[in-house]
N, C-alpha and C positions, 0 to 999 in steps of 0.2 A: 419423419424428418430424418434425414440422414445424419451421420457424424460428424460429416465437413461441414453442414450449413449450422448446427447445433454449436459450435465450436467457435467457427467464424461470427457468427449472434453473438453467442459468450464474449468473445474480444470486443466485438463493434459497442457491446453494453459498457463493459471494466473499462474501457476508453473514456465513453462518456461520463461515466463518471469521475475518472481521472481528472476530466478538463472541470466537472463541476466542482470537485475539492479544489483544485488549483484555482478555482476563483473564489473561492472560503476563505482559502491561506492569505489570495491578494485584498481582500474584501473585510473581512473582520468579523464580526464587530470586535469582539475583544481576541484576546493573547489564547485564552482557552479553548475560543472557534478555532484558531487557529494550530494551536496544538492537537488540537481532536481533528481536522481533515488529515494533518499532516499525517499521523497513525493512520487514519484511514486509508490515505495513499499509498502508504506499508502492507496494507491489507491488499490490497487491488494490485499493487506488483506483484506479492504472492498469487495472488489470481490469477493475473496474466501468464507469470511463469507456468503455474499448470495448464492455462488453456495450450501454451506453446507445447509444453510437454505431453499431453496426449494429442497432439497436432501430428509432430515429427515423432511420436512414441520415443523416446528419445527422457533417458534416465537423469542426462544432465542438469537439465533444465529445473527438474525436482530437488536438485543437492543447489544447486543457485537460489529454489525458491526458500528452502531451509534456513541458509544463510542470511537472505534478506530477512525473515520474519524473525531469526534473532537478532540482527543489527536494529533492524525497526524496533524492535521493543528496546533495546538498553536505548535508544534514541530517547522514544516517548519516554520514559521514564527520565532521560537527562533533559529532556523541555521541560518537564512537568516538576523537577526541581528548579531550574533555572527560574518559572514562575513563579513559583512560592519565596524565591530570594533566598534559598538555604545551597549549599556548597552541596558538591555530589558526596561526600564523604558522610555527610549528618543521617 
C-alpha cells in the first residue's frame, strides 16, 4: 500500500467519524454523550491535522494540531464543569 493511498484511507476514515460524532452531539441521549463526542471530535481534528501534515510534509500543520488538542482539552474540561453546575473557578 502506498503512502498516498494509506493517508487518503486515514482522512476518508477521521471524516467518518467526524460525521458519526456530529450526530452523537445532535442526537443525545444525554449532556455527557454529548460532551464525550465533542472531545472526541477534538481528538479527530488532531488527527486530521497530522493526516494533512504527513500528506504536504509540511511542519505547520503539527503546531495547528498542538494548539487544537490544547484548546480541546481546557474545552472538555469547561463542558464538563458546566455539567456538573459548578463555576470554572471551583
Amino acid at each position: 500500500m502506498s503512502f498516498a493511498l494509506a493517508t487518503t484511507a486515514a482522512f476518508v476514515i477521521m471524516v467518518a467519524c467526524s460525521f458519526a460524532c456530529l450526530w452523537r452531539v445532535a442526537v443525545g441521549p444525554s449532556p455527557a454523550d454529548r460532551a464525550g463526542a465533542l472531545a472526541f471530535m477534538g481528538i479527530l481534528a488532531v488527527g486530521l491535522a497530522a493526516v494533512v501534515a504527513a500528506q504536504h510534509a509540511s511542519g505547520v500543520y503539527v503546531h495547528a494540531a498542538l494548539a487544537w488538542s490544547l484548546a480541546s482539552f481546557v474545552a472538555t474540561l469547561a463542558i464538563a464543569k458546566h455539567i456538573e453546575g459548578k463555576a470554572l473557578d471551583e
